[in-house]
C-alpha positions in Angstrom: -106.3 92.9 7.4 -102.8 92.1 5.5 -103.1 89.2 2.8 -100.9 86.1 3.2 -98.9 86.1 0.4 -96.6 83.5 -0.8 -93.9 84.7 -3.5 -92.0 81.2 -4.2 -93.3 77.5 -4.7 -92.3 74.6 -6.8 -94.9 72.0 -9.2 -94.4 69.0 -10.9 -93.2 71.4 -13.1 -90.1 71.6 -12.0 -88.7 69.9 -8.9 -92.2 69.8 -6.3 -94.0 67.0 -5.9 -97.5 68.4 -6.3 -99.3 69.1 -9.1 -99.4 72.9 -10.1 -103.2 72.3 -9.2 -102.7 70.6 -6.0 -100.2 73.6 -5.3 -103.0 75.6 -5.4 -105.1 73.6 -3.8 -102.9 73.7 -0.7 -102.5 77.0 -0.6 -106.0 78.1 -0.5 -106.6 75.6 2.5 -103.4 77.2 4.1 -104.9 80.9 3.6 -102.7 82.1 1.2 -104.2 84.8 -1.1 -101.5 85.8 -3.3 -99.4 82.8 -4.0 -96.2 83.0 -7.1 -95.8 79.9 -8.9 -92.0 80.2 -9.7 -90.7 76.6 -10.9 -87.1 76.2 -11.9 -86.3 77.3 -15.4 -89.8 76.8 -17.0 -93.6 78.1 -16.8 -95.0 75.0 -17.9 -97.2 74.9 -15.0 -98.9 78.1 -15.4 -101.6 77.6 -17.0 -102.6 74.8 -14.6 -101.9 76.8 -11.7 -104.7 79.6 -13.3 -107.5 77.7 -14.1 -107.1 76.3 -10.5 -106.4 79.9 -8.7 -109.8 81.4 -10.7 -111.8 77.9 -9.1 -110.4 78.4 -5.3 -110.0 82.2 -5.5 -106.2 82.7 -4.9 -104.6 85.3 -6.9 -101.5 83.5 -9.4 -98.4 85.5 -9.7 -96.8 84.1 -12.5 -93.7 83.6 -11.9 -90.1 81.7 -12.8 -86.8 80.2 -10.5 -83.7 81.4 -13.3 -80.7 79.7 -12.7 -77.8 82.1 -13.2 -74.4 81.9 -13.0 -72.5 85.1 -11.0 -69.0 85.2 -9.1 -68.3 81.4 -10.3 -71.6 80.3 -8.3 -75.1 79.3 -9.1 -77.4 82.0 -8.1 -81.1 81.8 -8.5 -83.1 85.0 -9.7 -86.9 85.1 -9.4 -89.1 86.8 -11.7 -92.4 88.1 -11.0 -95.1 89.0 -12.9 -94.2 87.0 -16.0 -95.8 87.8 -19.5 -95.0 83.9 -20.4 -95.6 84.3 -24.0 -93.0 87.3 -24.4 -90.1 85.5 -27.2 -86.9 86.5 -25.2 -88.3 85.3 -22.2 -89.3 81.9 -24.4 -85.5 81.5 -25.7 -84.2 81.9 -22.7 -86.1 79.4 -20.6 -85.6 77.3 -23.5 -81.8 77.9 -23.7 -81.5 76.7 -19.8 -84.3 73.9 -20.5 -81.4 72.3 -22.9 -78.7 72.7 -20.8 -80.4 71.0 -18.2 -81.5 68.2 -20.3 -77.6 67.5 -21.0 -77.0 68.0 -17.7 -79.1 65.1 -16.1 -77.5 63.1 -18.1 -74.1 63.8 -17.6 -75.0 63.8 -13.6 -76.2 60.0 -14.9 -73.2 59.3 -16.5 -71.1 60.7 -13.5 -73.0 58.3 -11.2 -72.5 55.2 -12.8 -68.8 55.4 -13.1 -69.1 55.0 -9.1 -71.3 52.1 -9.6 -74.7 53.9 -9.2 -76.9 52.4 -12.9 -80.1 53.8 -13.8 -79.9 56.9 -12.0 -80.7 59.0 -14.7 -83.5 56.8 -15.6 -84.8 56.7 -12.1 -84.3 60.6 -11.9 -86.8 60.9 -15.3 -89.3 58.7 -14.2 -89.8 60.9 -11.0 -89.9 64.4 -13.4 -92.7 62.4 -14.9 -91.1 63.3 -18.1 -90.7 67.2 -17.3 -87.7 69.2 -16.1 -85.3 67.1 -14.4 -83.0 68.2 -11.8 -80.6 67.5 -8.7 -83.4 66.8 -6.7 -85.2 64.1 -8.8 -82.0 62.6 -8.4 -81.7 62.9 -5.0 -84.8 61.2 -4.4 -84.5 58.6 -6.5 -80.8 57.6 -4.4 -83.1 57.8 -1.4 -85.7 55.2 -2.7 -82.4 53.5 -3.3 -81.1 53.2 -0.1 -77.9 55.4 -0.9 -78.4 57.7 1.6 -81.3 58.7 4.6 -82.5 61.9 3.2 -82.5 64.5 0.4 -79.9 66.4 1.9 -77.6 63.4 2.4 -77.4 62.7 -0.9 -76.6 66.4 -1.8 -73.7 66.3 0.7 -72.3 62.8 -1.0 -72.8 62.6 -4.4 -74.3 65.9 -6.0 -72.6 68.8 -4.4 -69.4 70.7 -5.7 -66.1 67.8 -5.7 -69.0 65.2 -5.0 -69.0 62.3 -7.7 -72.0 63.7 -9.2 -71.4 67.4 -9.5 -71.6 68.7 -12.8 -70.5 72.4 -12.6 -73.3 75.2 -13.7 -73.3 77.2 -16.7 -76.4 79.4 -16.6 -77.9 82.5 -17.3 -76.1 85.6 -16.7 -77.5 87.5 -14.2 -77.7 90.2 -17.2 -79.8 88.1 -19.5 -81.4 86.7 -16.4 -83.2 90.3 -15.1 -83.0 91.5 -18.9 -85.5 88.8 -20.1 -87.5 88.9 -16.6 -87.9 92.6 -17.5 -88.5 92.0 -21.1 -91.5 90.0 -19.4 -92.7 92.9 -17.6 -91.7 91.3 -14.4 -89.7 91.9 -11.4 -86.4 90.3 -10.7 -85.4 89.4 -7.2 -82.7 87.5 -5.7 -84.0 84.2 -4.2 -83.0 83.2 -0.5 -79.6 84.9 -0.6 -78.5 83.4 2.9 -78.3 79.7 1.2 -75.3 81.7 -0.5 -72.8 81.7 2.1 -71.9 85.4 0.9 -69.7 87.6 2.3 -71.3 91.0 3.4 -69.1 92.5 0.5 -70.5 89.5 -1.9 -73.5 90.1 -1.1 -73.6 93.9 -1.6 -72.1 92.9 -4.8 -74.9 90.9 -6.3 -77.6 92.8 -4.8 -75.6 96.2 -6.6 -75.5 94.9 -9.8 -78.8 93.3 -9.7 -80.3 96.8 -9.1 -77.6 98.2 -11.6 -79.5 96.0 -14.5 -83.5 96.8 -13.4 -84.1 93.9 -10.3 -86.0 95.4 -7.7 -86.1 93.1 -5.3 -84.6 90.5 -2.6 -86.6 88.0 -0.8 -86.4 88.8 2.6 -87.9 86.0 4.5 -87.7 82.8 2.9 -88.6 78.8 4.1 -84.7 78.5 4.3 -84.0 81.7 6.2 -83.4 82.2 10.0 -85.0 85.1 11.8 -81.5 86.5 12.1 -81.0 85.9 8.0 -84.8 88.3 7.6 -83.2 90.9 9.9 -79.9 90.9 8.1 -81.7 90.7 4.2 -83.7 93.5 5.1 -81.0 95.7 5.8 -79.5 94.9 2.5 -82.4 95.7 1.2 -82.6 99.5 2.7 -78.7 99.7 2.4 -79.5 98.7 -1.8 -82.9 100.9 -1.9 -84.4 97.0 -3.6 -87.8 96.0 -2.5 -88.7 93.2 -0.5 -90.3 89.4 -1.1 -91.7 86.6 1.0 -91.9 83.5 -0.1 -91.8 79.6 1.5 -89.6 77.9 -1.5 -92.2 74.9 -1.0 -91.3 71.7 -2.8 -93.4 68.7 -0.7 -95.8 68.1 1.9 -93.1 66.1 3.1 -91.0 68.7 4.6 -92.4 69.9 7.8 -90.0 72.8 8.2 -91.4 74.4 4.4 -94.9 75.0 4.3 -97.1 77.4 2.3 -97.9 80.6 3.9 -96.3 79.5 6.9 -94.2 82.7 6.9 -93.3 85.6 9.3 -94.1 89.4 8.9 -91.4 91.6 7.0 -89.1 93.1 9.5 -89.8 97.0 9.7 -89.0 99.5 7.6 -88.9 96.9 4.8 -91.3 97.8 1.4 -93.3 94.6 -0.1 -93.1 93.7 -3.5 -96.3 93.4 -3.7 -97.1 96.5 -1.9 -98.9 98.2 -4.7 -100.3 95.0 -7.3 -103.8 95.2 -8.0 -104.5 91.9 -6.5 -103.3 92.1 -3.2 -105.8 95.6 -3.2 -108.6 93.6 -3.8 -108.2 90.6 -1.3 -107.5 93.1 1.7 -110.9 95.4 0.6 -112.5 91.9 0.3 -111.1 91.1 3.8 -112.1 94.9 5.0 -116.0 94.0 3.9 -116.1 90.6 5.7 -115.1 91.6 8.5 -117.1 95.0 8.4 
């Protein structure tokens, strides 16, 4: 009788390669009933992903992936529930929106002083004009023959002391959770394994997360391990913060990331989504089919 929910997926919005309506699309032919739409940095693709959740009868959490800085490190902070019209919310988004503009091309510049031309062109032809990020570049090197894969290229030119890393400065995680509240939404840490955390780190972020309003860490994510779930759910006890689910799905490409294709919550964990209006209505609509 429990709906499949889906807390975290990427458009052509931001870095995914489907449409926000082909997102949907895929979801609803996967099962999911309650999927987020949280692309990086923007909700561009949210009214999109509506009109196509109303036609295939998925429920559309709007959402957002905020990039914040915390500890020296990129973080990344999902909100839930977004009021997408709210103005701090707006300047915000916008704020990052500019920084990542500069940034994609000083990843571009980076690039050709190794001998690599056109990369930021490449990497803005696959955005189709949108948000560009690390990953448009990474695909375009791949096309390119610079490397096998997407992760390949992270581990040689993009990540940190790599020829094309351009160090982060985001959001603090203070503006980050104040303009997701501001919203009306709730602010959770995104797949907190990819870290690399310390136990004391980690205790640390999720502390001051809750210290500020967040409510939430996603528990089980595309990225995490069963022994990662287990572990994130004790945080989240330990931290009294409510847990999330979601796949982090980019492409049909990736076999390992797929929507809905998620385990339970370990026990004792609460849902996020425990108590939203939505999720009520697809498991008494579940309840009468079946009865």
């Amino acid at each position: 009788m429990n709906s499949k929910v889906d807390l975290h997926s990427h458009s052509t919005a931001s870095d995914g390669t489907l449409s926000p309506t082909d997102l949907v699309r895929r979801a609803a032919a996967a099962g999911v009933d309650v999927l987020a739409l949280t692309d990086h940095d923007t909700t561009e693709g949210l009214d999109e992903a509506e009109t196509a959740a109303r036609a295939v009868g998925v429920c559309l959490v709007p959402g957002a992936e905020i990039s914040v800085t915390w500890g020296g490190r990129t973080v990344h902070v999902l909100g839930l529930g977004l009021d997408r019209k709210e103005p701090a919310l707006r300047r915000g988004l916008a704020g990052l929106s500019e920084y990542r503009a500069w940034r994609a091309e000083e990843i571009g510049r980076r690039l050709a002083k190794q001998g690599i031309d056109g990369a930021y062109e490449g990497a803005k032809a696959l955005s189709n004009g949108r948000l560009i990020s690390r990953t448009h570049f990474a695909r375009f090197l791949v096309a390119r023959g610079a490397a096998l894969d997407v992760q390949a290229v992270f581990k040689r030119f993009l990540l940190r002391g790599k020829p094309g890393h351009v160090p982060g400065e985001w959001a603090t995680l203070e503006d980050a959770v104040g303009w997701i509240r501001s919203a009306g939404g709730q602010a959770v840490v995104a797949h907190p394994a990819r870290y690399g955390f310390t136990r004391t780190r980690v205790q640390r972020l999720l502390g001051e997360l809750r210290e500020l309003g967040g409510e939430g860490v996603e528990v089980v994510s595309g990225s995490h391990s069963r022994e990662d779930a287990f572990t994130f759910a004790r945080h989240a006890r330990e931290q009294r913060l409510l847990a999330s689910a979601g796949s982090d799905f980019h492409t049909p490409g990736n076999p390992w990331v797929e929507l809905g294709r998620l385990p339970d919550l370990p026990e004792g964990c609460a849902p996020i989504w425990h108590d939203w209006p939505c999720v009520a209505r697809h498991r008494d609509a579940r309840r009468a089919s079946v009865g």
